[in-house]
C-alpha positions, 0 to 999 in steps of 0.5 A: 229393772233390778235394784242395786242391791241385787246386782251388788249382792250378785257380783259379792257371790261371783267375788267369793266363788272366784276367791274361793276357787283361787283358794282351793287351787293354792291348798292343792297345788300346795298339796301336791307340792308336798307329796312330790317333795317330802321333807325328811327330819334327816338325810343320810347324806347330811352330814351329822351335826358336830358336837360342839364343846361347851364354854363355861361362862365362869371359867373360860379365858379370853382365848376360848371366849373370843373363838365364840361367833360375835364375840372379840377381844373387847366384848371377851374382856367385858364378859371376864370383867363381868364375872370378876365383878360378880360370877354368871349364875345363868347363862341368860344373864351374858346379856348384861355384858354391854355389846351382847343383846339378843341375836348375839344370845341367841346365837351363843346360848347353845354354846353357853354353860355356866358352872356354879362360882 
């Protein structure tokens, strides 16, 4: 009779083979998934990207601030307070006006540009 270790050390091959196996099935049916449906960078039927105009933190009014996505009148009010207290030297410092955190941030960075006071 063989010793336990044997038969576990058999079955941990048989294990891995399987995984292995399940492994190499997943690349290539990855694989083939890619080159059936390439991804391009741009698509000719997209439609291009719209310029958006850029809204000076230091100069803009209530108006162009609350067109902004996340921002209404209230936090439009906090950000001209802000900056009637002391103007926006970097566009990263929004962050400080109470109600705006990260994810509104990010979402206004590319928006954002501050002119120097």
């Amino acid at each position: 009779m063989k010793n336990d270790h044997t038969l576990a050390l058999r079955s941990d091959r048989r294990r891995g083979r399987w995984l292995r196996c399940l492994l190499m099935a997943c690349f290539a049916g990855l694989l083939s998934f890619a080159s059936v449906h390439p991804v391009s960078a741009q698509d000719d039927d997209a439609p291009q990207a719209q310029e958006v105009a850029l809204v000076d933190l230091n100069t803009a009014t209530e108006a162009e601030l609350v067109s902004l996505p996340g921002i209404g009148p209230s936090k439009a009010q906090a950000i001209i307070a802000r900056r009637d207290r002391r103007p926006f030297r970097r566009v990263a410092e929004v962050m400080r006006v109470r109600g705006i955190g990260r994810a509104t941030y990010r979402a206004l960075r590319d928006r954002l540009m501050v002119s120097q006071p």
